[in-house]
RODREN-193679 format. One record per residue: z, y, x of N, C-alpha, C in turn. Coordinates in steps of 0.2 Angstrom, whole numbers, padded with zeros to 4 digits, always signed. Layout:
% RODREN-193679
ZYXZYXZYX;...
% end
This chain:
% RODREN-193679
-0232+1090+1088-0234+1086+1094-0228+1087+1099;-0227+1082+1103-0220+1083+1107-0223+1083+1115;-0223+1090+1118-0228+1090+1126-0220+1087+1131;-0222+1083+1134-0218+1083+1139-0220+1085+1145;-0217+1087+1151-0218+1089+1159-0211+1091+1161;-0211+1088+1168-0205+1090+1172-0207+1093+1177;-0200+1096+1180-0201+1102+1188-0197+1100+1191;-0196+1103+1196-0190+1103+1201-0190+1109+1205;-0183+1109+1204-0179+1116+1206-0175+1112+1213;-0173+1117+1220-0174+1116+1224-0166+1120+1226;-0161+1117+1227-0155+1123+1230-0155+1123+1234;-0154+1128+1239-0154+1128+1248-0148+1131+1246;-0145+1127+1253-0136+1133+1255-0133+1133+1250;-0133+1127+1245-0126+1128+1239-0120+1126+1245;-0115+1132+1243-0107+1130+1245-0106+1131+1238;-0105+1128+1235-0099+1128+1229-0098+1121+1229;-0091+1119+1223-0088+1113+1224-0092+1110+1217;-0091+1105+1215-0093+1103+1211-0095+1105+1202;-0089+1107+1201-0087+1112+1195-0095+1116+1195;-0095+1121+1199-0100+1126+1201-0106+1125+1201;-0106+1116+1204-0113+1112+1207-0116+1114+1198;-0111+1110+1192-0112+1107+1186-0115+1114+1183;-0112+1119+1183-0112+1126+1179-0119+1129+1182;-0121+1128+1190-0126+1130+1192-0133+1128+1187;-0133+1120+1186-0138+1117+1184-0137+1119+1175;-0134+1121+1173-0131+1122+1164-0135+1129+1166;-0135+1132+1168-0139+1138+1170-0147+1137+1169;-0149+1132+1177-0156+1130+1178-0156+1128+1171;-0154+1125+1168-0159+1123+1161-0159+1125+1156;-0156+1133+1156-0155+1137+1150-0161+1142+1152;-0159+1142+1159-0167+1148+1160-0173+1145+1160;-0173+1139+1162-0182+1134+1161-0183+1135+1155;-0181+1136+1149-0181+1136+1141-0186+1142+1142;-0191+1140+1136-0195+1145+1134-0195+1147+1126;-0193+1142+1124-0194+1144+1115-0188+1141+1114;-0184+1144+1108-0175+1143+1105-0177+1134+1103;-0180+1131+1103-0180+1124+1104-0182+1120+1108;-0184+1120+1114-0185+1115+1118-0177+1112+1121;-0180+1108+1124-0176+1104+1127-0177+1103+1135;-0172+1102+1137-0174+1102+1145-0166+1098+1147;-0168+1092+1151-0164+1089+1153-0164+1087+1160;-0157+1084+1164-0157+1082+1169-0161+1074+1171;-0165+1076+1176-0168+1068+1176-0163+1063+1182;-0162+1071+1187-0160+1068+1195-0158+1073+1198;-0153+1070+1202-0151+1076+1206-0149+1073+1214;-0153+1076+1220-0152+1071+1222-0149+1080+1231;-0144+1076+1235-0142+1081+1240-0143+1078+1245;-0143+1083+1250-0144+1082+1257-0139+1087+1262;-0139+1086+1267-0135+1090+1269-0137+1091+1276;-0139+1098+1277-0144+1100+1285-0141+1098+1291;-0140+1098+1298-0136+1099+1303-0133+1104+1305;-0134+1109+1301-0129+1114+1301-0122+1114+1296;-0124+1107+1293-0120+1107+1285-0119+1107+1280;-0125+1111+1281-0126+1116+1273-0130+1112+1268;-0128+1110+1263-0129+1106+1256-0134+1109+1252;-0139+1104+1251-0146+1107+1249-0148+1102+1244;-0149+1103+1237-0150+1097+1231-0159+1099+1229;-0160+1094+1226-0168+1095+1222-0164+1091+1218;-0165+1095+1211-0166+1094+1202-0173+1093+1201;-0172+1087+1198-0177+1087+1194-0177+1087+1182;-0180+1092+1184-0179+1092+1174-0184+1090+1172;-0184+1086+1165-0190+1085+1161-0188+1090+1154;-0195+1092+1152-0194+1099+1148-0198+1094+1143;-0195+1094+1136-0198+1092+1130-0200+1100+1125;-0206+1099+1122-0206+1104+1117-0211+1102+1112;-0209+1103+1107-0211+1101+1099-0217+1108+1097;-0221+1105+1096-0227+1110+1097-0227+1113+1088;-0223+1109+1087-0224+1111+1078-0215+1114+1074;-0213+1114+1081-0205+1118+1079-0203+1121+1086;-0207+1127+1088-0204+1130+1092-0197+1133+1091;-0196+1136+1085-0190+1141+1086-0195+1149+1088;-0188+1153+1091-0191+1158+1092-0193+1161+1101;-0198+1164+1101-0198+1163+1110-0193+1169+1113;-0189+1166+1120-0185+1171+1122-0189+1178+1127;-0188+1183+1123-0191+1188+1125-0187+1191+1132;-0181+1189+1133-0175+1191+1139-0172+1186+1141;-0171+1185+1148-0167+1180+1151-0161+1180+1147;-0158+1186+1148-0151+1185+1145-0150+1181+1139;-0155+1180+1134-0155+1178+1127-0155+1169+1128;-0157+1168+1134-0157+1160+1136-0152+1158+1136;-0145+1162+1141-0139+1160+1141-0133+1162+1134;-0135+1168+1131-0131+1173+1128-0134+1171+1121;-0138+1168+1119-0143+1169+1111-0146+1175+1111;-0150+1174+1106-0152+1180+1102-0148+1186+1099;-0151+1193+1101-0146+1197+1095-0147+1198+1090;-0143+1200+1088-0140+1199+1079-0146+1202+1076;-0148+1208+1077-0151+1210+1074-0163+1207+1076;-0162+1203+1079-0169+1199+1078-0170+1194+1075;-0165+1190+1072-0164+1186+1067-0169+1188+1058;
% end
């Protein structure tokens, strides 16, 4: 069975340029990941910008997961971004 739900994740006071904005959010959706197969995608991204300047976006991601092919659950952030180690396989 395939659950679907989405969130939204909230930047305050991003100064990066765009490059950074992209790898920021490649990030959020390696950490939302709960098991080595979901799926987590961008739905919207939407910015504001304070009267101080300062650039403030809400992401919104919708999280798919296959209730009958998880894969394996990540026991450490690092493993969201980096894989699993060699020796857990």
């Amino acid at each position: 069975m395939i659950e679907k739900y989405t969130t939204e994740v909230n930047l305050d006071s991003f100064n990066g340029d765009d490059t950074e904005l992209k790898e920021t959010i490649e990030e959020i959706k390696a950490y939302a990941k709960t098991y080595e197969n979901d799926k987590v995608t961008v739905l919207n991204v939407t910015e504001s910008v304070s009267s101080s300047g300062k650039k403030h976006y809400k992401i919104l991601l919708q999280h798919e997961r296959d209730t009958n092919n998880l894969g394996r659950k990540y026991e450490y952030e690092e493993e969201k971004l980096f894989g699993f180690y060699e020796d857990e396989e």
